[in-house]
N, C-alpha and C positions, 0 to 999 in steps of 0.2 A: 181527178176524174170527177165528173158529176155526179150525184147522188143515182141519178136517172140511170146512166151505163153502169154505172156500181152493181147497183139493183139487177138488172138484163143480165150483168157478167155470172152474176152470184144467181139466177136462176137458173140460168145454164149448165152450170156446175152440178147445182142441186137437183137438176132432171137427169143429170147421166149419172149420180151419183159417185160423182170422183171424191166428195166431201160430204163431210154434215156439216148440219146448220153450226152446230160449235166450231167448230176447227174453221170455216168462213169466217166468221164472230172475229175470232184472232186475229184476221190476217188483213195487211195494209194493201192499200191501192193497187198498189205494185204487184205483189201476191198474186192478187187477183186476177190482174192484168196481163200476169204473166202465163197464170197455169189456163188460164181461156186462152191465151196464143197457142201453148203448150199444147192444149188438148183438142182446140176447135178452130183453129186459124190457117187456112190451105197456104201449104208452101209453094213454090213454082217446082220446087224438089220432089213432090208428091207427082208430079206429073210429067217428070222423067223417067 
């Protein structure tokens, strides 16, 4: 992932406060990646 969407994904986070700035710190690309689909990413499921 790019430094750039890194960045977006992990401000994200930090504005709805699912995390702190530490426990982001720790966590890899993937993580990342992941808990912003997790938490901010519409499913087609969401609208059934």
């Amino acid at each position: 992932m790019s430094q750039l969407a890194r960045e977006s994904k992990v401000k994200v986070l930090l504005e709805k406060q699912k995390f702190n700035q530490k426990e982001i710190s720790e966590m890899t690309d993937a993580q990342i990646e992941y808990y912003h689909w997790l938490y901010f990413e519409d499913s087609v499921y969401d609208y059934m």
